[in-house]
N, C-alpha and C positions, 0 to 999 in steps of 0.2 A: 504494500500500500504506500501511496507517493506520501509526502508530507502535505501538499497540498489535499488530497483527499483524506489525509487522518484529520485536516482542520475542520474539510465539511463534513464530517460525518459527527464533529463535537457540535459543532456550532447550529446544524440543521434542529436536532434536541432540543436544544435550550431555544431555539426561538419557538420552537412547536410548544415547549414546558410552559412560556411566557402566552402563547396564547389560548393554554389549554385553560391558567388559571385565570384570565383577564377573563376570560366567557365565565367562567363557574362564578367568578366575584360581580360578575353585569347583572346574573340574577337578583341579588340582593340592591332591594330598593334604596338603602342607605348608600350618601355619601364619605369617601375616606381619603388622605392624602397618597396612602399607598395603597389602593385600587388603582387614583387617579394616575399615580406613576405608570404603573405597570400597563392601564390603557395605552397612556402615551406614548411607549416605549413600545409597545403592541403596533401604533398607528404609526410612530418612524420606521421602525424595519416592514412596515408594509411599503408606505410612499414617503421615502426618507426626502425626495425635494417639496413635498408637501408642506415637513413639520418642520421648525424651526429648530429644534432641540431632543433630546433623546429624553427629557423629562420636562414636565411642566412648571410654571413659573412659579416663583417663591411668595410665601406672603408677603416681604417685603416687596417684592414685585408690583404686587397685584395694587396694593397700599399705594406706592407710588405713582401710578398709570392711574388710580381712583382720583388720586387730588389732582394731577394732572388735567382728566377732563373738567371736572370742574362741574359737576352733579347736580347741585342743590336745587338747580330748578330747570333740570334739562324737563324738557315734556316726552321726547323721542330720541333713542341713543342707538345707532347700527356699531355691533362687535364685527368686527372681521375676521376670520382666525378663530376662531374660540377656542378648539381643542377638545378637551375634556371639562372644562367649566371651571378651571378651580379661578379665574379671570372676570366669568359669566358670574359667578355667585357675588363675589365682590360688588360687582358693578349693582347687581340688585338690590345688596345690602345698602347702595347707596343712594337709591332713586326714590322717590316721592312712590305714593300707592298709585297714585292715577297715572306715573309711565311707562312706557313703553319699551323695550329692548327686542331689536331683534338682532339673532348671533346667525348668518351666513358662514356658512362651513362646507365646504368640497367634498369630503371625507366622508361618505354614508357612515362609517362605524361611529364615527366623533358624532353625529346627527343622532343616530338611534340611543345614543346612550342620553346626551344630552338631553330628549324627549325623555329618557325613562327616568333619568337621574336628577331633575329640577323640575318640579312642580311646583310653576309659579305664573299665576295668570297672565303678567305683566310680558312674561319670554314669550315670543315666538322662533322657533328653529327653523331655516328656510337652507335647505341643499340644493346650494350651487355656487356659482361664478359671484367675486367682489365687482368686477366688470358689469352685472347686469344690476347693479347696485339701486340705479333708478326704476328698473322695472319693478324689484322685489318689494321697493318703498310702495309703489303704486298698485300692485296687486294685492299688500293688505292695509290700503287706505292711510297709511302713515304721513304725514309731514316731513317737511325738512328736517333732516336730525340736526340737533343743537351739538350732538359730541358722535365721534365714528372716531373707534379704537381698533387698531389695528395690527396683531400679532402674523400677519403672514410674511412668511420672509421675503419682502423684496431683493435679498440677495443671488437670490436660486431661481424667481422668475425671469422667463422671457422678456427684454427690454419692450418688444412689443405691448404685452401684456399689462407688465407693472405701469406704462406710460397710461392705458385707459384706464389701469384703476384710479391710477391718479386723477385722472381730469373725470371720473366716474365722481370720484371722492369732493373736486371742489364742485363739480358742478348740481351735488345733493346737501351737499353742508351747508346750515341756516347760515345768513350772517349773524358775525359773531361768535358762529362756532364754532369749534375745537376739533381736529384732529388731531390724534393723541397715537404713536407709533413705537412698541420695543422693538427692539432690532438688535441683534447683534454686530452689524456692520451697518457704515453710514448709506448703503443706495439708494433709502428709499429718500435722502435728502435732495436727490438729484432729481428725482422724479416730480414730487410737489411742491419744490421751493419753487419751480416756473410758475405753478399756480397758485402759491399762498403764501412768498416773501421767504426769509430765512428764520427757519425756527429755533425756540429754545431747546437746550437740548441738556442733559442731568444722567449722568450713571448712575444704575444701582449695584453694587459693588456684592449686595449679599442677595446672589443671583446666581447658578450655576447653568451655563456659565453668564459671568455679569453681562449688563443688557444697559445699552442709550434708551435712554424715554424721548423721542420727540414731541416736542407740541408745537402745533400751529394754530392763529383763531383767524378762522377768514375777515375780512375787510367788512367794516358796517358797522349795524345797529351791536352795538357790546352788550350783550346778557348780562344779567347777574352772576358769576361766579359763586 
């Protein structure tokens, strides 16, 4: 046996062991930080240029990218990215009872779990494209979102691609309001600083691995914060 086949024959295992227990753990309705791991880790070795990272974002993360959008009186918030929710919950935690979030996700696994794992009237889960970003707003009666957070790696997309979610992004964001971006790398600066000026921008440090927060607030009427 070559060394290259003694490694897939370790390695095939353990990722079937990881998805063996990620299904048996989706059953149960409650959520956990290591289920959420282990999904996540589930949905990078499926579509590794999908996920940003081989595990989900920290709570300081999530803390961060919270105060960032700037909540308190969002009425309508689009997630981009969402993952496994542990992002999605935050943001809810943060939102008034009457708003709104919906989390756009590519992923059917990240979708179905998300539908099973957050029951919360306020969430809608929509699978598909950040690119169709205005249609998804319009097919469930949404307004301009005041904040659209967005954990997709613009590093790994298509410049094509990343280019329309960008001009998807300023051309659905309220004025006034906030895009709010982790990233590992700076690309996706390149992409909406055309459309939104240059933004701030803040490492979190207790992040594995650490992650830039972008924020931008589009041109206009200034919301509340």
């Amino acid at each position: 046996m070559s060394e290259r086949t003694k490694k897939s024959a370790v390695a095939v295992p353990r990722a079937d062991a990881i998805a063996d227990f990620a299904e048996r753990d989706d059953a149960r309705p409650e959520a956990s930080r290591l289920a959420d791991d282990l999904a996540f880790l589930r949905g990078f070795l499926a579509r590794p240029m999908q996920v940003a990272s081989v595990v989900p974002s920290s709570v300081f993360l999530e803390q961060r990218v919270v105060r960032a959008a700037g909540l308190s009186n969002a009425r309508c918030v689009v997630e981009l990215g969402p993952g496994t929710g542990g992002t999605t919950r935050a943001l809810l935690r943060a939102l008034m009872p009457h708003a709104r979030l919906l989390a756009i996700e590519l992923n059917p696994y990240f979708c179905a779990r998300l539908r099973r794992r957050i029951r919360d009237a306020r969430l809608a889960v929509q699978e598909g494209s950040a690119e169709a970003l205005a249609d998804h707003l319009a097919d469930r009666g949404l307004p301009a979102p005041d904040a659209i957070i967005s954990g997709i790696p613009f590093s790994t997309l298509p410049a094509e691609a990343a280019q329309r979610i960008a001009a998807a992004i300023h051309a659905t964001l309220a004025p006034g309001g906030r895009f709010v971006a982790y990233q590992l790398r700076a690309h996706v600066a390149g992409y909406a600083t055309p459309h939104l000026g240059a933004p701030a921008v803040a490492w979190e440090w207790r992040n594995v691995p650490p992650m830039r927060v972008f924020r931008w607030v589009k041109p206009g009427i200034q919301r509340a914060a």
